[in-house]
N, C-alpha and C positions, 0 to 999 in steps of 0.2 A: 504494500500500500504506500503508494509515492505521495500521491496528492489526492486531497477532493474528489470523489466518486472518480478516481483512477481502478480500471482493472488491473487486477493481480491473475499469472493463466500460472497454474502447477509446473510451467515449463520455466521458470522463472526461478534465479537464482532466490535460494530465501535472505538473501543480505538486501535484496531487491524489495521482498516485501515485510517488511518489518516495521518501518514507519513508524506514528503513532503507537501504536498498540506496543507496548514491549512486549514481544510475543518470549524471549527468555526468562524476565520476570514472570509471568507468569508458567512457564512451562512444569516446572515441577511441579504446584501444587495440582495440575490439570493433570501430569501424567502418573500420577501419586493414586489419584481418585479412578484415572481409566484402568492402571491397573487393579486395583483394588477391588471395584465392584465388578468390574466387565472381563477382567483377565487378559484383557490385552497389553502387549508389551512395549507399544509407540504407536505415535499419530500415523496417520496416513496423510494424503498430497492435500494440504492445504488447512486442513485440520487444526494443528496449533495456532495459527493464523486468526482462522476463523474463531478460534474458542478464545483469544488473546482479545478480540476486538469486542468480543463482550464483554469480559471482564474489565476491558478500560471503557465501557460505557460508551462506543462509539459505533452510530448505526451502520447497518452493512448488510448488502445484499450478499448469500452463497450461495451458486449456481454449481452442485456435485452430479454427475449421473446418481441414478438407483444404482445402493451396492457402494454406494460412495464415500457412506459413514456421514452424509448430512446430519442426523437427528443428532450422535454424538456432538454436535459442532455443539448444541445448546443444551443441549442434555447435560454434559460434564460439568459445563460451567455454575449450571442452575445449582447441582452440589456444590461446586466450588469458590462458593460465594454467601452472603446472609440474604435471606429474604425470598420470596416467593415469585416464579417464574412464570409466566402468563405465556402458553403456547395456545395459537389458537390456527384450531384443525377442521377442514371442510368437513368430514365426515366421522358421525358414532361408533363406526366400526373399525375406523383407524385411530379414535383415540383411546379406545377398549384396549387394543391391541398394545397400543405403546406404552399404556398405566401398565396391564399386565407383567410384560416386558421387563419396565422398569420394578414395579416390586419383584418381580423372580431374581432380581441381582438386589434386592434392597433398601430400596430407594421409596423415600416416601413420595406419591404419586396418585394423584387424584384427577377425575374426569367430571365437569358439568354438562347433563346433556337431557335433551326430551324423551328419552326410554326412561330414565328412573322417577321412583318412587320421591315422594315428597319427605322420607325418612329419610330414602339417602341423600336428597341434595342438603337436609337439613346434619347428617353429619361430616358432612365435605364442607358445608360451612361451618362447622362448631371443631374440626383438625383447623383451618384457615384462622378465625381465630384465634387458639391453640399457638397458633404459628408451629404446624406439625407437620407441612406440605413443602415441599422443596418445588413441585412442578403442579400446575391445575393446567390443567386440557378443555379449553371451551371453543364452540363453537363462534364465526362469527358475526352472526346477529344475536347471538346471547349476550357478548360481549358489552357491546354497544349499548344496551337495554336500558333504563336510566337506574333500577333496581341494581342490577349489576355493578352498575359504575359506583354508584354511592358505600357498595360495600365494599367492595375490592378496592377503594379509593382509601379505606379505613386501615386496608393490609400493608405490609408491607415489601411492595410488589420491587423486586428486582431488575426485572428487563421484561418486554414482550416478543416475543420467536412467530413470526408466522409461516407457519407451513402451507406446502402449497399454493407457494406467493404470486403463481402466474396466471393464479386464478384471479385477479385482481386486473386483469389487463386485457379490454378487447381483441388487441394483435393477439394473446394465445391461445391455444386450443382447446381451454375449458374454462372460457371466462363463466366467471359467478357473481353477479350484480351484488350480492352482499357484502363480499369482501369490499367493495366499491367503501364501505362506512370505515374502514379502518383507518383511514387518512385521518380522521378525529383522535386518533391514539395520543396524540402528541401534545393536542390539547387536556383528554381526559388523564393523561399522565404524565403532567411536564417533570422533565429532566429525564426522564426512563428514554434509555434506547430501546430503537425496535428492531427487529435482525429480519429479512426474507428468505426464507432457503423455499430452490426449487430444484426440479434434476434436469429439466428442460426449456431455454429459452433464449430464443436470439436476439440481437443486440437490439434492437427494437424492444423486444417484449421487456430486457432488462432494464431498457429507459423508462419505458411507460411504467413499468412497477416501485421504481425510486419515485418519479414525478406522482405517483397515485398515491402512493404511501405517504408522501412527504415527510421522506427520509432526510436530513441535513446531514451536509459535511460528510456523505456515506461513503463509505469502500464497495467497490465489488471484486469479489473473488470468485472467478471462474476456474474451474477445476477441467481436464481433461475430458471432453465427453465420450473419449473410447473406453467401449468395454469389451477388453480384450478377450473373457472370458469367455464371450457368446460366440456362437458360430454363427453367421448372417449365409441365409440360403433365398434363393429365386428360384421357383418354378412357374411355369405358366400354367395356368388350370386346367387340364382336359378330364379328369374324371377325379373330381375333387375327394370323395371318400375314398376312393383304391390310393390317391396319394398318402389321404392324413394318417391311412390304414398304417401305409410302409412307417410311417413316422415312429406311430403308436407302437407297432412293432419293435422298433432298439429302443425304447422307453419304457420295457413294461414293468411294472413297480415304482413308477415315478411320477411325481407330480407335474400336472400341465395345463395348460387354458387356451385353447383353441378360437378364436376371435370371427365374428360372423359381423355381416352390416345391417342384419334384420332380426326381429326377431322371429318371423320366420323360418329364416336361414337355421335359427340357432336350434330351433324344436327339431327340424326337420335331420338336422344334422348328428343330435344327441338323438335320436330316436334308431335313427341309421347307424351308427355307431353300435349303440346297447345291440342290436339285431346281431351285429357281427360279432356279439361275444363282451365289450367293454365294457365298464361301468362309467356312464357319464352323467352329470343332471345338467340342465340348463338355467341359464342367469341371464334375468333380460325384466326391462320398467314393465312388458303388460304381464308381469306374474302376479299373482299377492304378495304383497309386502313379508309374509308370515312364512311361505313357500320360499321367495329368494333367501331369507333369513336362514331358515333351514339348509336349502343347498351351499351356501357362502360357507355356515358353519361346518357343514361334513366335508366337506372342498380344505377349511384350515387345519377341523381335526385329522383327517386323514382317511375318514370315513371310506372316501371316493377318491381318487386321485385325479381325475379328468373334470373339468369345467367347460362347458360350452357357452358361451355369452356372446354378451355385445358390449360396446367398448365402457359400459357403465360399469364392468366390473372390473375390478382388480385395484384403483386408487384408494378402498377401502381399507387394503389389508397388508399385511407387512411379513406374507411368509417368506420366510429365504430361502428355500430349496425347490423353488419351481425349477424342474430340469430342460422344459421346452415351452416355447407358446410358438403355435401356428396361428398365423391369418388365412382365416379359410376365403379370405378375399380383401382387396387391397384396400387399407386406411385410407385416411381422408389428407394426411399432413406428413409431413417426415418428423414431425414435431408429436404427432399423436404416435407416431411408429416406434420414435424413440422410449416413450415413456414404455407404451403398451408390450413392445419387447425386451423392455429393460426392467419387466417384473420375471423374466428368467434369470439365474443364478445371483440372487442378490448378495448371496452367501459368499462370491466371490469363484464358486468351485463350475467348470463347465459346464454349459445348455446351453442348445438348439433353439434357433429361430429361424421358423422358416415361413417365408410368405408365398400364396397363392395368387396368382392375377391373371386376370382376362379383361379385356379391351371394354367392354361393358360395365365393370367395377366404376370407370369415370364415370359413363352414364347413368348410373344409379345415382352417386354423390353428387352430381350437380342436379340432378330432380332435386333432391335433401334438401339442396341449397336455394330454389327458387324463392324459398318466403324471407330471404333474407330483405332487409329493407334498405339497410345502409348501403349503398352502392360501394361506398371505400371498401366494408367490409367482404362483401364478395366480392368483389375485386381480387381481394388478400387471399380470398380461398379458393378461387379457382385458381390463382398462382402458386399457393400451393398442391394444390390438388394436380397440378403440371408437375410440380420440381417430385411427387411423391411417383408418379408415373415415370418419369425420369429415370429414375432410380432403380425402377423395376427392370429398366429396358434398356441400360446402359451395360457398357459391356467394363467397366473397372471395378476398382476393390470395392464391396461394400464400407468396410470400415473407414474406408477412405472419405466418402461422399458420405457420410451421416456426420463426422467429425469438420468436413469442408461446409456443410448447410450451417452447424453454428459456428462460421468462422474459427475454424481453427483447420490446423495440417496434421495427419498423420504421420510422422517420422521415417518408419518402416516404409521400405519399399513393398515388401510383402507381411502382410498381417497373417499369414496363417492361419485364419478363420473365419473363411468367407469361402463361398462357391466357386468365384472366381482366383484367387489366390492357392485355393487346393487343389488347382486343375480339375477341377469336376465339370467344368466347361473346356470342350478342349479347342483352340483354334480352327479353321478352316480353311483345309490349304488351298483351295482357289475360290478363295473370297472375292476375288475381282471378278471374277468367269459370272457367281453366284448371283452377285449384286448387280451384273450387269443384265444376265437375265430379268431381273425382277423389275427392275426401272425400266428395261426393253417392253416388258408386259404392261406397264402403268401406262409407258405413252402410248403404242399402240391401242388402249383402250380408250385412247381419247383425254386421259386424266379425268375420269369424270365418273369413277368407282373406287369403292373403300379397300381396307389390306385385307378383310375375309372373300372378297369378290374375288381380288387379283388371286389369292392363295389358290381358289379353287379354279381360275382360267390356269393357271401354273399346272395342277394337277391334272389336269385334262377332266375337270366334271362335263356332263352331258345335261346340267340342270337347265329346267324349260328358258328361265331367263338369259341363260347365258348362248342358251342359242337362239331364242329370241333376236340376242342381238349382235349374231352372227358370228361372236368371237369364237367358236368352235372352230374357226377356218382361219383363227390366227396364229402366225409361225409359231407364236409361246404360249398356243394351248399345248399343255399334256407335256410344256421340257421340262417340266422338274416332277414329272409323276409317280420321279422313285421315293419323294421325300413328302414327309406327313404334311396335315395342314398345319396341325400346332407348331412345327418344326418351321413350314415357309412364315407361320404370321410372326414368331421368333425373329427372325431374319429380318422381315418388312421391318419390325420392333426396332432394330440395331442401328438398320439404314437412317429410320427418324429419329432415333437419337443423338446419332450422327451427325445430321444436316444435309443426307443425299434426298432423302425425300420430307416432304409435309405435308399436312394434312389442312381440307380449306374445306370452309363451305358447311354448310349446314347439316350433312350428310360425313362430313370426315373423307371428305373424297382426297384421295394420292395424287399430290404433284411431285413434278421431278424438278428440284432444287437447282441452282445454277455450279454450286457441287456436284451435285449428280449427276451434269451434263458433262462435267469434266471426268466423274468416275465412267461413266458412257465411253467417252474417248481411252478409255484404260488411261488416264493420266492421273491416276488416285485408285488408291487403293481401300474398300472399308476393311473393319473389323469384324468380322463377323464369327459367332462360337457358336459349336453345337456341344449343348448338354447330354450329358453322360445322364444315365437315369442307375442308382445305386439304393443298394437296400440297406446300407449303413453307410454311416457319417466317416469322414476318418479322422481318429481321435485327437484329440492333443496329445501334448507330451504329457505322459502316462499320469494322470492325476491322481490313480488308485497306487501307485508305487508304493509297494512295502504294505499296504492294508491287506489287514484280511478280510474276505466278501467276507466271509459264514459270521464271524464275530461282527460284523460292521449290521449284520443285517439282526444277528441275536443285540444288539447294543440299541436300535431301531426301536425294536419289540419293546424293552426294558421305558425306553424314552417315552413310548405311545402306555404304558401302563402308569408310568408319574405323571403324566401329561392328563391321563383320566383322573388320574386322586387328586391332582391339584386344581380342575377344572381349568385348564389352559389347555392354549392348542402344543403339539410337543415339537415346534420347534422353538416355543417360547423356554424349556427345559434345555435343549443342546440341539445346537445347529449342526448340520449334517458337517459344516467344515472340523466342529471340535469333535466328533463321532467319526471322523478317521482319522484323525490325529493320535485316537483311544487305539483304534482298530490295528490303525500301523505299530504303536510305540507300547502299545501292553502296558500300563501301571499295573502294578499291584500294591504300592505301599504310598500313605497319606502326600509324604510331600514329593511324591512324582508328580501329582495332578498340577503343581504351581507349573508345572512343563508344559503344559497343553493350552495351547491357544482358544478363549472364549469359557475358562474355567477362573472365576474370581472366588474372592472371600466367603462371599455368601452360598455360591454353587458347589462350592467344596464343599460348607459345612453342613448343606440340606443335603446334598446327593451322594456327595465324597463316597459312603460306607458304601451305599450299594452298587455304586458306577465299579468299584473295585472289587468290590465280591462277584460281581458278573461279569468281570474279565477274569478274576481269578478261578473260577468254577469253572469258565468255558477252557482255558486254556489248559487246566486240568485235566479233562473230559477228551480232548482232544490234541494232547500232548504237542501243545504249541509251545515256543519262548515266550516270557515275559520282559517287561521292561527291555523291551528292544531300541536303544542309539540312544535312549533319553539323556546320555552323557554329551550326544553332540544335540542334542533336539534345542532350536531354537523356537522359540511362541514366536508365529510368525503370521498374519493373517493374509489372505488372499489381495494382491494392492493393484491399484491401477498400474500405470505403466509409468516409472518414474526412476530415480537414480537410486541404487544400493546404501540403505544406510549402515553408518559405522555400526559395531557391536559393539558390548561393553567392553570399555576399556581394559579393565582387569585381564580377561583371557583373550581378547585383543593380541595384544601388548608381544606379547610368547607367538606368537605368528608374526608378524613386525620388526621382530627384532633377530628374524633368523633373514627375514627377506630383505631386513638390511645389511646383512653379513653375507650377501650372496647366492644362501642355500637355494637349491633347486625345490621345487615342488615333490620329487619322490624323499630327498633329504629329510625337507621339512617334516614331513608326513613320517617318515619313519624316526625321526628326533623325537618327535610330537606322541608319537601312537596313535596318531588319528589316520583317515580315511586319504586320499588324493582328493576325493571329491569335495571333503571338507575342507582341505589346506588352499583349495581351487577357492572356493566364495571368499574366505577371508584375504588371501591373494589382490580377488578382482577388486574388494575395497581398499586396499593399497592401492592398488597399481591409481584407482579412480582418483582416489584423495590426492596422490602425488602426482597426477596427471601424467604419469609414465605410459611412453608413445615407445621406448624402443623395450623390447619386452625379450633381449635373446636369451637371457639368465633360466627362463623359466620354459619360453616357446623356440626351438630352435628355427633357424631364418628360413630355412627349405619348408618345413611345414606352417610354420606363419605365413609365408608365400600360398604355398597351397589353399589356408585358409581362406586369406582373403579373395584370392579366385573365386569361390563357392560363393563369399558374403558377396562380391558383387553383381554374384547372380540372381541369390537368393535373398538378400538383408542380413541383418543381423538383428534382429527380435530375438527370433528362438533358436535355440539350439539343435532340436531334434531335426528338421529337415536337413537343417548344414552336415549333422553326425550321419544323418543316411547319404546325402549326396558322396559324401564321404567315403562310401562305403564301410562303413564302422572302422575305419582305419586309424582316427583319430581322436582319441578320449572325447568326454566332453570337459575334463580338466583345464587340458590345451585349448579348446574349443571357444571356452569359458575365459579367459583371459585372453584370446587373439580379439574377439569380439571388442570385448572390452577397450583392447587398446583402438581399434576401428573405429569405435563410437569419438572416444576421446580424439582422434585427428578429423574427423567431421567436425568438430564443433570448431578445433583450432582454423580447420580453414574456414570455416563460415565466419 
């Protein structure tokens, strides 16, 4: 934070953002409390920042993806301060959720809301009081209410947090006229700051939410919007249940929400589903209130794992192991896409996202959109409702272009988790030959027919209209009749993304662009991919390493049995990321569990006995190791994509002081009695901190050479494509420190 509502982006040195806020003075007591009640071991990308700007009272918008550790930004601080924290949240079921949350680690935490009884609002006011609430959760036109004000005017209220804050702004894609009253905060609370966190909003939406709020003298802090975790898939829709089928199939045991634009869609699709065997229930406004109630809850219990909705579900609820969401047809926003995809692996740990589209999806959303009145406003939404088509029909990384729509760049040349990046689209080697067919077909017909007409004059149909009007006798009926329609309207897709062709007129009739008359002349060449159709994903770098499924799945079981006795949902007990942490590293004795990432004070001393008698029974029973690596186990949580932090200095220090004396990497390791792989991470954060570029001590110059050949084919994100391209020829030790210094000479020449 340099200046006056200046952005701060996670790519940003932290000497860069540090500003006002002393974000070191404040550090310890914030990571004092995160350890302590939550078990985690350090902030993630931008997190002390954001948690520093509240403790110095100075207002600030936070803009994290889902999964990003936003609620932490005001959550920690609200402990880590006197007086009571006013978070006010659009919906009942998401502030259930985060009370719950927070008392399972602890923390005292209260909700005001129109489900409860007049007992309990009257002992949420009589803790308030008390002064026995660290956090209250209200809605916001409760808020506002003049009753409200005059009591909570009597508390002594600390900061106000609004969640959700992009609901406050026409340009976003769930504005809510209520929030519209929160701009009075500043009067109804002078001196209190007010913080906005949201996961989604571009630089528009983040004006208009400072200007609405009227926020003074604010920060914004934008965090990275990749999430590297998910996998970003396109298909084009031809038999929409045999796709979601294959999907369902490598997901089976795992939570998922499949996304419909009707609710039609949505009955018709959980009903087809269940026929084929699934269990799914449907989520959509024409249910009863009482029925959605029901299906949300067995959807968080665990009841069901499959949800079929429409896009009203999912901003309610805060589970972190959804492992997939399909769109069983194309959003309305890249901005709606974001959020509605980024309720898969919140947890941090891999899931699937895969979107379905077809050429009509538009047609659909702009009927939607007729009754709009503001002309500005549809305006905004048919532009987006372009830039979301776009996207479906472009032929680069997805990670790339959802991170480029909010203004920012992806680093990686290749993301490793995207359709396009895992080669599951493969090139087309006469792409020119292809495209020049297809533009050959457009003008020949006059340009006065759509991409399903052309597709099927391509294919040689005999349909009465098409001979009607004579084009059965054109040279480009029947020359691509070896290839599907879904495959030719694909291709049309690529061309108009491209700029060889576009679409005009009333009807979406194909023109041939002044591009495309240069592709015609073969003086230009398109891009054109044909997809692979596959029945599994291919993985990431192995995320289950070292767990064991049987015990991961017995530790499951155990989770959903405390999750019944304490009437909570069970991943409000243990997140699937610290349930293989368990699963890999086996504790059996009390103070292993302070090793395990998402295990604090309080979860130790409710669960501690059993979490350990049920790894130690199983592994019993099935004569497995316990306490496996816990000597090298770092708490480490799942992060965006950001630079390696130090570790403690103490066992530091003993790694550092061999790699300044020279030792090699197998040296170190066997000086040490630790692992290669281990002596490799503490290494890379040397080598990072020193900004060491010549690395022959460790990587010798022939395979550093080699290396970097690979990285400039493939990036240097991940390791595992590099270690196969490789042919497993070279550690990922070496791997793991050439990278490293790669990254480091990118930056110096930039």
């Amino acid at each position: 934070m340099t200046k006056p509502g200046s952005q701060v982006s996670a790519a940003e040195d932290d000497s860069a953002s540090i500003g006002r806020a002393d974000t070191l003075h404040f550090a310890k007591p914030l990571l004092s409390n995160l350890k302590q009640y939550w078990g985690y071991p350090g902030f993630r990308a931008l997190q002390r920042e954001a948690m520093s700007l509240v403790m110095s009272d100075q207002d600030s918008l936070v803009v994290l993806p889902t999964g990003g550790g936003k609620s932490l930004c005001y959550q920690v601080p609200a402990i880590s301060r006197d007086g009571l924290a006013l978070i006010v949240s659009p919906l009942i079921s998401l502030m259930k959720d985060q009370v719950d949350s927070l008392q399972s680690v602890g923390i005292s935490a209260a909700c005001i809301n129109s489900m409860q009884t007049n007992r309990e609002k009257i002992e949420v006011a009589d803790k308030i009081r008390r002064r026995e609430l660290k956090l209250l959760y209200i809605a916001p036109e409760r808020l506002v209410q003049t009753k409200t004000v005059e009591f909570l005017q009597g508390a002594r209220v600390s900061f106000v947090a609004i969640d959700e804050a992009h609901c406050i702004s026409q340009w976003g894609h769930d504005f809510r006229p209520e929030y519209r009253q929160l701009r009075n905060l500043k009067t109804i609370f002078p001196g209190i700051s007010v913080h906005g966190y949201t996961a989604t909003a571009t630089e528009q939406v983040r004006a208009d939410i400072v200007e609405q709020l009227g926020l003074t003298n604010c920060d914004i802090l934008v965090g990275s919007f990749d999430r590297p975790n998910l996998q970003y898939r396109v298909e084009r829709r031809t038999d929409a249940i045999g796709q979601i089928q294959r999907i369902l199939n490598r997901h089976k045991g795992e939570s998922g929400v499949i996304y419909c634009i009707s609710r039609k869609n949505v009955d018709a699709t959980s009903e087809a589903l269940n026929r084929l065997g699934f269990r799914t229930l449907p989520y959509h406004a024409g249910m009863p209130d009482e029925d959605r109630r029901k299906n949300q809850d067995a959807f968080i219990d665990e009841d069901v794992n499959i949800i079929v909705a429409t896009v009203a579900f999912g901003m309610g609820i805060d589970k972190s192991n959804v492992r997939f969401v399909i769109h069983a047809e194309m959003p309305r926003s890249l901005e709606n896409y974001q959020q509605e995809s980024g309720r898969a692996g919140r947890d941090g740990l891999e899931a699937d996202c895969v979107l379905l589209y077809a050429a009509n999806d538009v047609d659909t959303w702009e009927f939607l959109m007729q009754d709009t009145e503001d002309p500005a406003v549809l305006d905004a939404g048919r532009e987006s409702l372009q830039a979301m088509k776009q996207y479906c029909v472009s032929t680069r990384c997805r990670h790339a272009q959802l991170v480029e729509h909010f203004g920012q760049v992806l680093e990686a040349s290749n993301c490793g988790a995207c359709d396009f990046c895992l080669k599951e689209m493969e090139p087309v080697s006469d792409a020119l030959i292809v495209g020049q067919k297809i533009l050959s077909c457009v003008v020949r017909q006059g340009e006065r027919f759509g991409a399903a007409y052309t597709a099927q004059v391509l294919r040689g149909s005999k349909a009465k209209r098409i001979v009607e009007n004579g084009h059965d006798k054109l040279s480009t009926h029947g020359l691509m009749k070896d290839e599907s329609e879904p495959q030719l309207r694909t291709w049309i897709d690529q061309l108009l993304s491209q700029g060889f062709l576009r679409q005009a007129g009333e009807f979406n009739c194909l023109e041939v662009t002044p591009s495309g008359r240069v592709l015609l002349k073969g003086q230009q060449t398109p891009t054109l991919l044909r997809t692979r159709v596959a029945d599994s994903a291919q993985p990431f770098e192995d995320p289950w390493s070292g767990v064991d499924r049987d015990l991961f799945e017995e530790l499951r079981a155990m989770r959903t049995r405390l999750a019944i006795q304490k009437h909570v949902p069970p991943y409000i007990i243990f997140g699937d990321a610290t349930l293989r942490d368990l699963a890999r590293h086996r504790p059996t004795k009390g103070g292993m569990l302070t090793k395990i990432s998402g295990i604090g004070a309080q979860k130790q001393k409710e669960f501690g006995a059993v979490v350990l008698f049920t790894i130690q029974q199983w592994c019993e029973a099935n004569n497995v190791d316990t306490n496996v690596g816990l000597d090298e186990a770092v708490k480490a949580r799942p992060a965006l994509r950001e630079a390696t932090k130090p570790p403690s200095e103490g066992k530091a220090q003993e790694y550092f002081d061999l790699f300044e004396q020279g030792f090699s990497m197998e040296d170190a390791a066997h000086q040490l009695g630790r692992s290669m792989d281990t002596v490799s991470k503490y290494l890379g954060v040397y080598v990072e901190a020193h900004r060491i570029t010549e690395i022959n001590p460790w990587v010798p110059p022939a395979m550093e050479k080699r290396i970097n050949e690979a990285i400039g084919q493939l990036g240097s994100e991940r390791l595992k494509p590099l270690f196969e391209h490789l042919k497993s020829e070279i550690s990922y030790a070496h791997l793991r420190i050439a990278a490293t210094a790669w990254n480091l000479r990118q930056v110096d020449e930039e």
